[in-house]
N, C-alpha and C positions, 0 to 999 in steps of 0.2 A: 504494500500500500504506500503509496505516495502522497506527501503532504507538502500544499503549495499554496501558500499564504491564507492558513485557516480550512482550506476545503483539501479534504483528503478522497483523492482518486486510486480508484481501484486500479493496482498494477496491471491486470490482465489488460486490462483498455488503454492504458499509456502503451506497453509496449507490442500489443496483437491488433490492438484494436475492436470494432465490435464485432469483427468475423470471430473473436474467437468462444464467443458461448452463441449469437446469433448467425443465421441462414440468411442471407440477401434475399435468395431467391424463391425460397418454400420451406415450411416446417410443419410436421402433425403438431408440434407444441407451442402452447399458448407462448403469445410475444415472438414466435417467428425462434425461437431457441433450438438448438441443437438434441436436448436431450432435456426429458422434466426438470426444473427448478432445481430441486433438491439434490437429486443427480448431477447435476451441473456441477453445481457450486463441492460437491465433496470427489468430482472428478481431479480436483486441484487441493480442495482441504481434506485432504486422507482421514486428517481424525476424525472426520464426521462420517464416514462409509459405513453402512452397514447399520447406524444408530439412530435408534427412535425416539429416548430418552435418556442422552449422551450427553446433552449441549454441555457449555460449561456452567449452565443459568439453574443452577438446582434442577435440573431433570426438568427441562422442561420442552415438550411435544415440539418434536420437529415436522409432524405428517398426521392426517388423521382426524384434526378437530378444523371447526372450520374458524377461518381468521375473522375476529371481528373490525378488521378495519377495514376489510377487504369483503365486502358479502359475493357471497355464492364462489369461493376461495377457501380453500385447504391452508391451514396456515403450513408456511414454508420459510426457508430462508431469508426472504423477502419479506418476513412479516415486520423483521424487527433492522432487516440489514438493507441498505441503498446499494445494489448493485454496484450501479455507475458513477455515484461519489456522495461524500456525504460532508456537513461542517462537523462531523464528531466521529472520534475515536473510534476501528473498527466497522466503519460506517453505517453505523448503528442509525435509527431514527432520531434519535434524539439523547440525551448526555443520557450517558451510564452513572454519573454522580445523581443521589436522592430520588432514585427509581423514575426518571424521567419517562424512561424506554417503556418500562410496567406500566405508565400511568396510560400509554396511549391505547389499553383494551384494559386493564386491569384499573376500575377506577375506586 
């Protein structure tokens, strides 16, 4: 992850670009992706393969329930992380200090 003045961009996209999780041309997955969400993202974060209730957030569901910021959406990686960049750490939705990230379904 790269961090440039305040806004932290996902490494994959600085240096691949967005060929490298997106399809230009055709995809069966939502957003034109190369492979489900979830899959995607632990194609490159290894410690997440395989794991349902692994994250490092107190076990908490990576598949399965649905996102509530997201309706008619499976929460996923995306529920809590900005892909393509974010202004916080991890590129999280919103600060990790005082449950910021929790408060945005957890109210």
């Amino acid at each position: 992850m790269l961090k440039t003045q305040g806004f932290h961009r996902h490494g994959i996209i600085v240096g691949s670009g967005c060929e490298a999780c997106h399809d230009p041309h055709a995809s069966d997955y939502q957003f034109q992706l190369h492979k489900p969400i979830n899959k995607l993202c632990a194609g490159c974060h290894l410690r997440l393969q395989g794991m349902t209730h692994g994250h490092p957030v107190g076990g908490h569901p990576l598949t399965g329930k649905p996102d509530p910021r997201h309706k008619g959406r499976e929460l996923s990686c995306a529920s809590c992380h900005r892909p393509h960049g974010s202004n916080y750490q991890y590129l999280l939705i919103g600060s990790p200090l005082g449950g910021n990230v929790c408060t945005k379904c957890h109210h």
